[in-house]
N, CA, C and O atoms as a GROMACS GRO file, in nm:
protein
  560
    1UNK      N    1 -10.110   9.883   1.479
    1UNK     CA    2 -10.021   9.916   1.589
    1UNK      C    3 -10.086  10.021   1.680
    1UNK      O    4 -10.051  10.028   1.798
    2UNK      N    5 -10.208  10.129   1.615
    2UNK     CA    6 -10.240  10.190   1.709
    2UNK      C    7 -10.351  10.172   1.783
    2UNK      O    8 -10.399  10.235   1.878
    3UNK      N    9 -10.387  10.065   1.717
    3UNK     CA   10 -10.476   9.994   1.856
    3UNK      C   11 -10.442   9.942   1.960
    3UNK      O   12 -10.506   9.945   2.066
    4UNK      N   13 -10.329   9.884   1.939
    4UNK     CA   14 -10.231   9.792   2.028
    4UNK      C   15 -10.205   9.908   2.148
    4UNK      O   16 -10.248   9.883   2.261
    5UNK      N   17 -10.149  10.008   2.127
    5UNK     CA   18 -10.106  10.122   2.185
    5UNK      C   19 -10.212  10.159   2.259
    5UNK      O   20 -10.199  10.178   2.380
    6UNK      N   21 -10.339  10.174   2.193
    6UNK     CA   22 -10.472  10.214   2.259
    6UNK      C   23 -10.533  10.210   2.363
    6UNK      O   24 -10.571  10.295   2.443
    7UNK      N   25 -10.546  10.011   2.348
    7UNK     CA   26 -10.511   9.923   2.409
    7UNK      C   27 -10.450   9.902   2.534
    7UNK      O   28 -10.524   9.867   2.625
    8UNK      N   29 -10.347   9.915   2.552
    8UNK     CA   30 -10.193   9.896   2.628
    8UNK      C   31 -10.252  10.018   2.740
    8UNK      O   32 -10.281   9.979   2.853
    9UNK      N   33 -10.269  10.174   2.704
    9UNK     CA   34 -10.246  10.283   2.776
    9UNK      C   35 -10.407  10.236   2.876
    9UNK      O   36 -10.421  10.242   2.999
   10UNK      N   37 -10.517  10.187   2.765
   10UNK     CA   38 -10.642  10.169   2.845
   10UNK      C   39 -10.592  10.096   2.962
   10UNK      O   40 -10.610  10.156   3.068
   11UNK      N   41 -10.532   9.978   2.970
   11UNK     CA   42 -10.496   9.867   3.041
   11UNK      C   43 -10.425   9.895   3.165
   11UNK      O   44 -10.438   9.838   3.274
   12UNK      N   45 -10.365   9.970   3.140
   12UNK     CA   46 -10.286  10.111   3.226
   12UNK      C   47 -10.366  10.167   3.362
   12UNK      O   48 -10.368  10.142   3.483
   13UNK      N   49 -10.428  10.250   3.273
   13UNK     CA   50 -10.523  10.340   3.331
   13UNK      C   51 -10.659  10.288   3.369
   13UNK      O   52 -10.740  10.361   3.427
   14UNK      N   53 -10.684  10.173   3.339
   14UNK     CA   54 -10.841  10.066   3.378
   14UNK      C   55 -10.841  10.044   3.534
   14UNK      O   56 -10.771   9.988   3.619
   15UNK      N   57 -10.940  10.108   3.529
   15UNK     CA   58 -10.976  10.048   3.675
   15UNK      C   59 -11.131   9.921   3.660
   15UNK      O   60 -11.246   9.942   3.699
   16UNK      N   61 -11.086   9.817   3.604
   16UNK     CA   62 -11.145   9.726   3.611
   16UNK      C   63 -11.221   9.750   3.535
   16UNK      O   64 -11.333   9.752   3.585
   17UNK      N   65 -11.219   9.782   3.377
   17UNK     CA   66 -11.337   9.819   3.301
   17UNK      C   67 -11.275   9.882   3.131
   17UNK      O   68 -11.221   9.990   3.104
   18UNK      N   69 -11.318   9.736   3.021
   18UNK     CA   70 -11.199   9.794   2.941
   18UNK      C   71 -11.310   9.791   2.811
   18UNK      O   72 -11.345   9.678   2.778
   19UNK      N   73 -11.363   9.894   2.742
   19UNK     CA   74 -11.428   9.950   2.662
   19UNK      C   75 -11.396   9.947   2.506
   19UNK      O   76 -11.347  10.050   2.461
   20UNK      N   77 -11.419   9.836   2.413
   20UNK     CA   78 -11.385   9.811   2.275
   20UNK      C   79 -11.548   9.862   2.189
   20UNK      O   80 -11.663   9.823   2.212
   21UNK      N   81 -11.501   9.951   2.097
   21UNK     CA   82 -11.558   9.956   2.027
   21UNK      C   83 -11.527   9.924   1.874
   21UNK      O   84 -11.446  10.004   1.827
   22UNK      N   85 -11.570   9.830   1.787
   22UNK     CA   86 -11.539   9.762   1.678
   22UNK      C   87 -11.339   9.823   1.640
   22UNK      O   88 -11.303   9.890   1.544
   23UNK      N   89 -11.265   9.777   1.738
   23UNK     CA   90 -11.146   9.780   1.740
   23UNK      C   91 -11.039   9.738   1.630
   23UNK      O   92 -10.925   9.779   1.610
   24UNK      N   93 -11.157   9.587   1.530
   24UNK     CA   94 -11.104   9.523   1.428
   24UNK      C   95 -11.118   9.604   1.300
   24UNK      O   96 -11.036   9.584   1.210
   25UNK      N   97 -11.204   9.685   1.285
   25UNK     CA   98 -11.345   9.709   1.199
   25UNK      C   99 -11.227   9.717   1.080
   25UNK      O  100 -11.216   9.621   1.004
   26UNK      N  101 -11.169   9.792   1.070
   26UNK     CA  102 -11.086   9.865   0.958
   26UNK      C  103 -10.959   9.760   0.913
   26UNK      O  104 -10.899   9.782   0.807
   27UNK      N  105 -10.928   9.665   0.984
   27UNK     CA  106 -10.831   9.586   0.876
   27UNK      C  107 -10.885   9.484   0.828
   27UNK      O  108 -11.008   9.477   0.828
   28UNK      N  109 -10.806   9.381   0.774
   28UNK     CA  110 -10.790   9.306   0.631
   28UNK      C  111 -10.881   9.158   0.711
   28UNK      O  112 -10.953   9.184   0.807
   29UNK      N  113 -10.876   9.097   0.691
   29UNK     CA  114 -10.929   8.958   0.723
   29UNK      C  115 -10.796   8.886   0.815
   29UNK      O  116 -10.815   8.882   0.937
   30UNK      N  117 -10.695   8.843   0.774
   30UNK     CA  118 -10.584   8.806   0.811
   30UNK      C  119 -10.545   8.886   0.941
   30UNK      O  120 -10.529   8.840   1.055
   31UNK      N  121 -10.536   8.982   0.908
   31UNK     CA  122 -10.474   9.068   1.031
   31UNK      C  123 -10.570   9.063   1.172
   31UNK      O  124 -10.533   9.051   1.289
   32UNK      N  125 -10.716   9.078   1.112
   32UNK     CA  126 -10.840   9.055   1.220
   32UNK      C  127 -10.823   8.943   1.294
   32UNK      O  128 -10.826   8.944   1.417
   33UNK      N  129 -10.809   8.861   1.238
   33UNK     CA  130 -10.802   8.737   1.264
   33UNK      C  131 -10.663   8.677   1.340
   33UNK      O  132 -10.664   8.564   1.390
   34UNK      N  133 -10.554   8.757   1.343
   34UNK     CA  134 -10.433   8.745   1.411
   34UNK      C  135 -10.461   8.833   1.551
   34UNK      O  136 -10.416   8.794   1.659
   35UNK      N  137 -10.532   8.943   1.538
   35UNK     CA  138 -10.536   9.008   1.608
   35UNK      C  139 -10.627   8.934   1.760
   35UNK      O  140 -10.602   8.914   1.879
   36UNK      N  141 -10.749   8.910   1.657
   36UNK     CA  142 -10.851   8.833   1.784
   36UNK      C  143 -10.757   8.769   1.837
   36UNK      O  144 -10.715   8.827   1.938
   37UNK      N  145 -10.691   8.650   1.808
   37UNK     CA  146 -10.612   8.549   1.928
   37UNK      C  147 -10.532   8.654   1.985
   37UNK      O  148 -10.568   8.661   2.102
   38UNK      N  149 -10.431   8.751   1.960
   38UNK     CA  150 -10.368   8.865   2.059
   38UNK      C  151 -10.476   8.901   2.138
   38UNK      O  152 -10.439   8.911   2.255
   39UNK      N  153 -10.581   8.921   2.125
   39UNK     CA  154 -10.616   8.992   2.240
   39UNK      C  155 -10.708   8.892   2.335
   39UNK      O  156 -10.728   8.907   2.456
   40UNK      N  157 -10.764   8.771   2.236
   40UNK     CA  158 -10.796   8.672   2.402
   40UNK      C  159 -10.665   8.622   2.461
   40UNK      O  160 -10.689   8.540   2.551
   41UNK      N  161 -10.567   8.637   2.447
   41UNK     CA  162 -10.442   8.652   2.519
   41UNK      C  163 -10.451   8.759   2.602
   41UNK      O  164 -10.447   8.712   2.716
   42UNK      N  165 -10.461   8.897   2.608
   42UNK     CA  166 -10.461   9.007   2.670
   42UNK      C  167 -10.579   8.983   2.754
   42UNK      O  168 -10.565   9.002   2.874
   43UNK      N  169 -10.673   8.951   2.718
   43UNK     CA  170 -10.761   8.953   2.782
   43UNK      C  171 -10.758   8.866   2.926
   43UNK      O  172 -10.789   8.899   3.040
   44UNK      N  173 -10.701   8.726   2.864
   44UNK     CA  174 -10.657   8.604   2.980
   44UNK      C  175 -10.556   8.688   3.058
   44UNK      O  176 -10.551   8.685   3.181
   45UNK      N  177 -10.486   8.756   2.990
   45UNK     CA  178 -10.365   8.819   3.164
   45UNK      C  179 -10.429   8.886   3.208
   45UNK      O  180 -10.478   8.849   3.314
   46UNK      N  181 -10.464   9.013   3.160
   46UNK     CA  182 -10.572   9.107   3.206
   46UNK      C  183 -10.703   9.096   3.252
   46UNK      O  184 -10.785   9.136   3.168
   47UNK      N  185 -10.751   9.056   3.354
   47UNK     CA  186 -10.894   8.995   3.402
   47UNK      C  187 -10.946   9.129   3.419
   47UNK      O  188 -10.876   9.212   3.478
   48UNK      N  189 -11.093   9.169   3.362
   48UNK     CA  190 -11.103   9.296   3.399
   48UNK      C  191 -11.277   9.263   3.331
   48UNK      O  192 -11.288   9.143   3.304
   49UNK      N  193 -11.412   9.348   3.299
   49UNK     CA  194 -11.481   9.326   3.282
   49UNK      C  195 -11.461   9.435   3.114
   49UNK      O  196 -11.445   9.557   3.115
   50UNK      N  197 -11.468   9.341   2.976
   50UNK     CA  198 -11.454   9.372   2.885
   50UNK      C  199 -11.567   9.390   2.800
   50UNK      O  200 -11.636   9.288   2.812
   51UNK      N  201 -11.624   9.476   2.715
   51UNK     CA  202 -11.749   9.540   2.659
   51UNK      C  203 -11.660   9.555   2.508
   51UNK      O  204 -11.568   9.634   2.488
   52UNK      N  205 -11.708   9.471   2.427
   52UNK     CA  206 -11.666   9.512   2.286
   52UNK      C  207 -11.818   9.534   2.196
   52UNK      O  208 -11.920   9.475   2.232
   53UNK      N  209 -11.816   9.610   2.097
   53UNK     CA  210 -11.951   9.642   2.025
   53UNK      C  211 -11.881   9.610   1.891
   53UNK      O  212 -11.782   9.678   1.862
   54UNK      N  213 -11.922   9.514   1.810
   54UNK     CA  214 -11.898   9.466   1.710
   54UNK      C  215 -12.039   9.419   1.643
   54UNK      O  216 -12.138   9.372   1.700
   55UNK      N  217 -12.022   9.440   1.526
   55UNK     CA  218 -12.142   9.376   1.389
   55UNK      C  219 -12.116   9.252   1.343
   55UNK      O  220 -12.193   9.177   1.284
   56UNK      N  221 -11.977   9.230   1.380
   56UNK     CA  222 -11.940   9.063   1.324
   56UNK      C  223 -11.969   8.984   1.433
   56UNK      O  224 -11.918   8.987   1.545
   57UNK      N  225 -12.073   8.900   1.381
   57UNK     CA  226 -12.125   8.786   1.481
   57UNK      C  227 -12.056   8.691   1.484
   57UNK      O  228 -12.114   8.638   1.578
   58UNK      N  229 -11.966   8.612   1.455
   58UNK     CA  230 -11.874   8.554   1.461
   58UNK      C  231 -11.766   8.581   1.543
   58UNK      O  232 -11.712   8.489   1.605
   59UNK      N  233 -11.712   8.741   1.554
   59UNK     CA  234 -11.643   8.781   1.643
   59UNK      C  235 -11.685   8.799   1.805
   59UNK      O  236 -11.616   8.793   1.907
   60UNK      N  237 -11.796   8.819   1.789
   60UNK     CA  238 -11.869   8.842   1.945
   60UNK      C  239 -11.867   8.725   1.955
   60UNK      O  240 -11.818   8.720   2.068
   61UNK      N  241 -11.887   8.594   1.919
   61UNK     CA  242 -11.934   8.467   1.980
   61UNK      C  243 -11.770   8.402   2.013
   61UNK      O  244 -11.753   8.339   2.117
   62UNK      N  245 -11.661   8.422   1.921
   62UNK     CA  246 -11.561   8.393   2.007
   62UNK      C  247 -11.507   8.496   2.081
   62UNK      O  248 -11.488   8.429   2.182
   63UNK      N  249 -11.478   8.575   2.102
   63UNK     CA  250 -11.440   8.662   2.192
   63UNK      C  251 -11.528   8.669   2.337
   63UNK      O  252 -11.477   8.648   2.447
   64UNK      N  253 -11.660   8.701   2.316
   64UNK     CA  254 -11.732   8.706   2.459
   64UNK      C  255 -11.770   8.602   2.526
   64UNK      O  256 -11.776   8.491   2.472
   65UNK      N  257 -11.796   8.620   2.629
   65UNK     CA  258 -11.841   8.521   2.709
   65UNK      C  259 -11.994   8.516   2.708
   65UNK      O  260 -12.058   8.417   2.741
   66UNK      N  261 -12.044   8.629   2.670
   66UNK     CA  262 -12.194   8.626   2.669
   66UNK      C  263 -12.210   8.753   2.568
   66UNK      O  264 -12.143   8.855   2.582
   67UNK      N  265 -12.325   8.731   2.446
   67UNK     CA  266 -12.351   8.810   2.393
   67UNK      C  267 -12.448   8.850   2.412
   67UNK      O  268 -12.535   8.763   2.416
   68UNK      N  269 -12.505   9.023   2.439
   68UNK     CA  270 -12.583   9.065   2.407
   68UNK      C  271 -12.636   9.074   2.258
   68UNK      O  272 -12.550   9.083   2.171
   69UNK      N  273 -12.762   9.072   2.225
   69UNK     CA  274 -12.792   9.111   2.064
   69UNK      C  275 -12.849   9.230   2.068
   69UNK      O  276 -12.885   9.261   2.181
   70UNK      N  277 -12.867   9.297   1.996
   70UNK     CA  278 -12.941   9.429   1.992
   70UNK      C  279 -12.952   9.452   1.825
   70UNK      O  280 -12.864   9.440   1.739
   71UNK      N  281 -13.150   9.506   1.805
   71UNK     CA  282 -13.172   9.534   1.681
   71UNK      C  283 -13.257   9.623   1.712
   71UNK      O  284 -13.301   9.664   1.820
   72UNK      N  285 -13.283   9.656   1.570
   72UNK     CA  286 -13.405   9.773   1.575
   72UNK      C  287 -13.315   9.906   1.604
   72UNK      O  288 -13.206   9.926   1.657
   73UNK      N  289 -13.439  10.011   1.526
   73UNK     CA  290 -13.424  10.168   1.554
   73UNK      C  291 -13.516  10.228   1.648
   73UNK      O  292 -13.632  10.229   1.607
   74UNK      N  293 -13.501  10.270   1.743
   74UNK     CA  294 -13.356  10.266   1.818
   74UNK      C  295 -13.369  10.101   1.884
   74UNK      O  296 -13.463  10.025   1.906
   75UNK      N  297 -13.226  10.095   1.898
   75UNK     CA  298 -13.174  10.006   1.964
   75UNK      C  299 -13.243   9.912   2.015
   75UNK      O  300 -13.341   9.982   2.042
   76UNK      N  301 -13.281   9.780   2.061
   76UNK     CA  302 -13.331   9.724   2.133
   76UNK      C  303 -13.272   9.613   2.224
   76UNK      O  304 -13.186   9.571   2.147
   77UNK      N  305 -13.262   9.539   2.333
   77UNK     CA  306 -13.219   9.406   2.358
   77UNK      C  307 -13.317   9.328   2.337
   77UNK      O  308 -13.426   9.336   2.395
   78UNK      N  309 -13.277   9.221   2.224
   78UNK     CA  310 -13.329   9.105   2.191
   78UNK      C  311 -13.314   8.979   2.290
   78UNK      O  312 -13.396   8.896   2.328
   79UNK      N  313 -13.227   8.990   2.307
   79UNK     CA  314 -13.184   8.841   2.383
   79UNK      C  315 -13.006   8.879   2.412
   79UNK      O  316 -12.926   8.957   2.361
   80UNK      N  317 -13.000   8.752   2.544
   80UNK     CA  318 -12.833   8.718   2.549
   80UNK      C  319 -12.831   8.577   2.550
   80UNK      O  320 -12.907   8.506   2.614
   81UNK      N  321 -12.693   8.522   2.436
   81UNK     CA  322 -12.706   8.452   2.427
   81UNK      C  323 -12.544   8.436   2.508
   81UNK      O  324 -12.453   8.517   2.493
   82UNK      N  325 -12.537   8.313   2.593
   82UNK     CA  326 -12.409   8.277   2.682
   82UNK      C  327 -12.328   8.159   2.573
   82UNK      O  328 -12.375   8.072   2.499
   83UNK      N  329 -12.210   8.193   2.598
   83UNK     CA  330 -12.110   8.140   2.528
   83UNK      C  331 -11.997   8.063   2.600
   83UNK      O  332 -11.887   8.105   2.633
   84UNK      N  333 -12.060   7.915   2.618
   84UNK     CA  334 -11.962   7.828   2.695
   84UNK      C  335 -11.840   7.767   2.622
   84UNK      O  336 -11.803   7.655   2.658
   85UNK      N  337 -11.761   7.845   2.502
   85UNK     CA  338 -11.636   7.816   2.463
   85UNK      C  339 -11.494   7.835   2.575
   85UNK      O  340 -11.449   7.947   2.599
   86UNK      N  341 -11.435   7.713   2.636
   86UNK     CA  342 -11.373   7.779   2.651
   86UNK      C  343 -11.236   7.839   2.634
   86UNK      O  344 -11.181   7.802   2.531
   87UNK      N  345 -11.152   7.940   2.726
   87UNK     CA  346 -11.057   7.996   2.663
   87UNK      C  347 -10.945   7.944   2.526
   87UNK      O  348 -10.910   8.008   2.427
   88UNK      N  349 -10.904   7.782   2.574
   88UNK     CA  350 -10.797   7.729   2.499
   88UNK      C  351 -10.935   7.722   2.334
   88UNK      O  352 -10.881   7.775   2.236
   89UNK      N  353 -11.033   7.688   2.311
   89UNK     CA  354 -11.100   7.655   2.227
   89UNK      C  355 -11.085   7.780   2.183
   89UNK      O  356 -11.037   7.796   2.070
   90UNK      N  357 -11.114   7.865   2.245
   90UNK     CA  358 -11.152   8.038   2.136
   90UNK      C  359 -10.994   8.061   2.062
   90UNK      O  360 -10.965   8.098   1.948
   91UNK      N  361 -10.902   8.022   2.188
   91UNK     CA  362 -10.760   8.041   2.113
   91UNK      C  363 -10.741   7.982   1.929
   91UNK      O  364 -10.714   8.037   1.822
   92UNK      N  365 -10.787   7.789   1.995
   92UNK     CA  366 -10.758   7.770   1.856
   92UNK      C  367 -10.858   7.784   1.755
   92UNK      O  368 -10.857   7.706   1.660
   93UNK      N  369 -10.934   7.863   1.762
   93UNK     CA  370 -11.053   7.886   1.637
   93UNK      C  371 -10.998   8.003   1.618
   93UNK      O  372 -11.017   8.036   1.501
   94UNK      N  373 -10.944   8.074   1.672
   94UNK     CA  374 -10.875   8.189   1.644
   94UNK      C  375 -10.742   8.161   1.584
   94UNK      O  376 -10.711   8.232   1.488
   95UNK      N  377 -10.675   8.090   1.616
   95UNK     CA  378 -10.518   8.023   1.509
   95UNK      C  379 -10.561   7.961   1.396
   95UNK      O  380 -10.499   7.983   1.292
   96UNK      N  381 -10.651   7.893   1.395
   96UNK     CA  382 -10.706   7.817   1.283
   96UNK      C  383 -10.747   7.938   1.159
   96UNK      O  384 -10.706   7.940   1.043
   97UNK      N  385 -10.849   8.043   1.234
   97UNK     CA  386 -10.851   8.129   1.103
   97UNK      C  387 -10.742   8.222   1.061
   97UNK      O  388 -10.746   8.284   0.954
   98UNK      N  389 -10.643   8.229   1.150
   98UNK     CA  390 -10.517   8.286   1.098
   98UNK      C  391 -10.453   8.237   1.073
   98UNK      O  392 -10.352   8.304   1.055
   99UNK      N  393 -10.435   8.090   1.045
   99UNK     CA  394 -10.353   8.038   0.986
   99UNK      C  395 -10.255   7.979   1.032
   99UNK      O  396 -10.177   7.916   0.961
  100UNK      N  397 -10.245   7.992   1.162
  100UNK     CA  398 -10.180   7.983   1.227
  100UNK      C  399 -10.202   7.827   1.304
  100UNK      O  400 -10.308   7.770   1.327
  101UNK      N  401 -10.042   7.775   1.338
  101UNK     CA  402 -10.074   7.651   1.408
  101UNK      C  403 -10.138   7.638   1.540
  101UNK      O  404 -10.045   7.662   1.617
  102UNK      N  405 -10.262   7.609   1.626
  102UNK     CA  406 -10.324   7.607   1.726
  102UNK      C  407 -10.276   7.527   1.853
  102UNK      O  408 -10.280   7.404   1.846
  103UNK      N  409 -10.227   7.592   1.977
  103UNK     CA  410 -10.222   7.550   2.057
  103UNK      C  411 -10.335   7.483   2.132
  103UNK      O  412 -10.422   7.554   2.183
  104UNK      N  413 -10.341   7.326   2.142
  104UNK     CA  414 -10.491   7.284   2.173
  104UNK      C  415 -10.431   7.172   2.306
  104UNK      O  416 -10.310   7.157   2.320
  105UNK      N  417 -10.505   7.117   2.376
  105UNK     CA  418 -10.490   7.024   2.485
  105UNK      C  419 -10.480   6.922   2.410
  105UNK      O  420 -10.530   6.905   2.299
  106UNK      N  421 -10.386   6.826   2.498
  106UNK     CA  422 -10.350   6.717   2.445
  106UNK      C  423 -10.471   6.627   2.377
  106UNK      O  424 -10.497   6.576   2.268
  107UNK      N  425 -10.536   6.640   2.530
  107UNK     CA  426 -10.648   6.519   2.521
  107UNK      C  427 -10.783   6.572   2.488
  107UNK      O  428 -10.893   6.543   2.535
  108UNK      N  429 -10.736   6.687   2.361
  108UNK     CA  430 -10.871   6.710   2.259
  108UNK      C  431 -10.814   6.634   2.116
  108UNK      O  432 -10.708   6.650   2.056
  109UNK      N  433 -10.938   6.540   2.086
  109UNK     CA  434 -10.925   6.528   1.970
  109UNK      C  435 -10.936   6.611   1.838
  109UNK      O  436 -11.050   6.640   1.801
  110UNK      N  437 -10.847   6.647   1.774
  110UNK     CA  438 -10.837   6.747   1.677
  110UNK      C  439 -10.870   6.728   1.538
  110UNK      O  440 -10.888   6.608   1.517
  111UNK      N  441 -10.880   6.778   1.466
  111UNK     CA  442 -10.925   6.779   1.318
  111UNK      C  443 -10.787   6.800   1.249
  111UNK      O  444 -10.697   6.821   1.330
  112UNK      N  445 -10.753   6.799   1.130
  112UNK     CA  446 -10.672   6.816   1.052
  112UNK      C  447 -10.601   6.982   1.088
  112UNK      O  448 -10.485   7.021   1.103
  113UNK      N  449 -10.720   7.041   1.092
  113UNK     CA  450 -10.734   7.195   1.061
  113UNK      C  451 -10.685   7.254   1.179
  113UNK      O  452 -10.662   7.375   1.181
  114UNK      N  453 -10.666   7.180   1.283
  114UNK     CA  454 -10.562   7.209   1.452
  114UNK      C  455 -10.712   7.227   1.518
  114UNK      O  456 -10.703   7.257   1.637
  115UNK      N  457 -10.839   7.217   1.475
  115UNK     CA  458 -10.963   7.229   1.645
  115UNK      C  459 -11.026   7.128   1.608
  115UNK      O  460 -11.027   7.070   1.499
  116UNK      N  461 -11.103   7.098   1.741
  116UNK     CA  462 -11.152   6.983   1.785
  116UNK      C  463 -11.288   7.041   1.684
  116UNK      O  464 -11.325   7.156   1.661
  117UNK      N  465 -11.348   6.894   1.631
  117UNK     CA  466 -11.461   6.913   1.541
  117UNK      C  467 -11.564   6.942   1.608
  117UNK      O  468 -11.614   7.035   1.544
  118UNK      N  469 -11.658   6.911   1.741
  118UNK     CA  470 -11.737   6.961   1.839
  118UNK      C  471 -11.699   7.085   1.886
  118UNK      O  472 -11.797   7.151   1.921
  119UNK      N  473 -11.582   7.147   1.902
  119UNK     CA  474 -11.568   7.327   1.936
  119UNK      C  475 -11.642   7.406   1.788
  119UNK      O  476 -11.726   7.497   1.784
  120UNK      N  477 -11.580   7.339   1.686
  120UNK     CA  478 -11.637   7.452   1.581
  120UNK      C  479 -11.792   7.446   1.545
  120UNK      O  480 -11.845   7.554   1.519
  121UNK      N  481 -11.881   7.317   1.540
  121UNK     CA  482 -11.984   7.308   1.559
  121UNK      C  483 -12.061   7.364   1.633
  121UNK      O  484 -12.172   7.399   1.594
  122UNK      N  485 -12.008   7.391   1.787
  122UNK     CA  486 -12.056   7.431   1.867
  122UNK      C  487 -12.079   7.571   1.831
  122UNK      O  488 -12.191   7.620   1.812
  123UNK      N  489 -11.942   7.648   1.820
  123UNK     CA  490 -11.953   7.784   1.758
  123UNK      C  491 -12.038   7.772   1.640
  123UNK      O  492 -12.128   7.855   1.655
  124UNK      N  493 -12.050   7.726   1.556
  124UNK     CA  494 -12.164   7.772   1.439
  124UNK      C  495 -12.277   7.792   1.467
  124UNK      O  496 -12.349   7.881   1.423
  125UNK      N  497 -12.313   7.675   1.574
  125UNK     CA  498 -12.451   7.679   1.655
  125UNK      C  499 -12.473   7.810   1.739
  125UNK      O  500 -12.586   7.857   1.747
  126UNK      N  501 -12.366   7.871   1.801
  126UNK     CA  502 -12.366   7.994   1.858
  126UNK      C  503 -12.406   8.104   1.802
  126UNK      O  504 -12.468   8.199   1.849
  127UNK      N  505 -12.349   8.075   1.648
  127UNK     CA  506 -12.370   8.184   1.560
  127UNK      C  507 -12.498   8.204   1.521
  127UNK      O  508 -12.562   8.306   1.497
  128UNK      N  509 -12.533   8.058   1.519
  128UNK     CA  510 -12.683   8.084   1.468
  128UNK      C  511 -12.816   8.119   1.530
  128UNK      O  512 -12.924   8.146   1.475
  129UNK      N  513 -12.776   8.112   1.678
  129UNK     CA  514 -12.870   8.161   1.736
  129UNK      C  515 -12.837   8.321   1.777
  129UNK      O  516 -12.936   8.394   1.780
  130UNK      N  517 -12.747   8.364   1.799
  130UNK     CA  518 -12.725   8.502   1.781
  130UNK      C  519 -12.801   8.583   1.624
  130UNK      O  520 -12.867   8.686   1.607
  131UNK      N  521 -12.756   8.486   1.541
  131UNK     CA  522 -12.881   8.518   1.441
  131UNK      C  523 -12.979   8.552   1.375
  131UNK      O  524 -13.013   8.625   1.282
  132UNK      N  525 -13.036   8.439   1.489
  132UNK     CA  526 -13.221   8.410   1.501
  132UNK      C  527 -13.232   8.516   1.560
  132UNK      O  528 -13.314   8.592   1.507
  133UNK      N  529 -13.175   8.559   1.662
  133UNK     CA  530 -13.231   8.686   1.805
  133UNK      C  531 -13.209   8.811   1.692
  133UNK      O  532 -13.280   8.910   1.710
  134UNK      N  533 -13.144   8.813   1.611
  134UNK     CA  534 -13.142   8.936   1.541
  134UNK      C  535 -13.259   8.929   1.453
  134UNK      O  536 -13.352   9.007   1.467
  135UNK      N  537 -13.258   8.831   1.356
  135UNK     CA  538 -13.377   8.854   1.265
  135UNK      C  539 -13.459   8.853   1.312
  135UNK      O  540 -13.544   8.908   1.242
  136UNK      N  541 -13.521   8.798   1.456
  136UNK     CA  542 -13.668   8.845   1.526
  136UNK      C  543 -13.668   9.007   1.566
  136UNK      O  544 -13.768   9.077   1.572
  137UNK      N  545 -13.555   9.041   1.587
  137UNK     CA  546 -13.539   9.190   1.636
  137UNK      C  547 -13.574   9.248   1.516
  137UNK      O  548 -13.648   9.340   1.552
  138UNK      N  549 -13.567   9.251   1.388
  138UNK     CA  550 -13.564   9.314   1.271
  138UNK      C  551 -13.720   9.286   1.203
  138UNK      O  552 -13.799   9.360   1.144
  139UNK      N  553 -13.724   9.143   1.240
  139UNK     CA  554 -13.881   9.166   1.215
  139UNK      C  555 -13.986   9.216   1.268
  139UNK      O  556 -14.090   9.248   1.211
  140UNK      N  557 -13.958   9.224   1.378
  140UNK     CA  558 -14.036   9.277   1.537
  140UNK      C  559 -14.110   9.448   1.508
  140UNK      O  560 -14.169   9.506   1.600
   0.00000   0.00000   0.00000
């Protein structure tokens, strides 16, 4: 709840510029995962230019639109990798891991699981090259 709040007052006070730093980090799996679809909701009303810093690669690839990678001490940019999911897809990969029933377009063919079998593929493939750009950063 006090992120939500956090959140809310940033949204407020934003002048076009809304600053997440690992926002999920500290709860449960379930809750993370309820949460992401709340906030690509917030995010869809709220158009604004959004910066989240997260370690879960999975979370950056549905949530952003483009990931930066960064490895190494100090810091480095490896690569960006662009993320053509779009909004309704991130929604239901986001209901799907919460459990939740997925609001999806009619005229996507769906899986059992409420997402289309080419969205989640796609995302794995996302994942994995966000990946690759890291373990070259680490070997580098």
């Amino acid at each position: 709840m006090r992120q939500r709040v956090a959140l809310a007052r940033t949204l407020v006070l934003s002048k076009g510029l809304v600053l997440l730093d690992e926002p999920f980090g500290s709860l449960d799996a379930l809750t993370r995962a309820e949460l992401q679809g709340w906030l690509l909701d917030v995010m869809e009303a709220h158009p604004a230019t959004w910066v989240l810093v997260t370690h879960d690669v999975r979370e950056a690839v549905l949530l952003g639109d483009r990931v930066a990678v960064l490895a190494g001490r100090p810091a480095r940019l490896e690569g960006w990798v662009p993320i053509p999911l779009g909004r309704g897809v991130r929604r239901a990969l986001a209901a799907a891991e919460a459990g939740e029933e997925p609001a999806v377009p009619a005229a996507d063919p769906v899986a059992p699981g409420g997402v289309a079998p080419a969205a989640g593929e796609e995302m794995r493939s996302l994942i994995r090259r966000v990946r690759q750009l890291l373990a070259r950063g680490r070997t580098a």
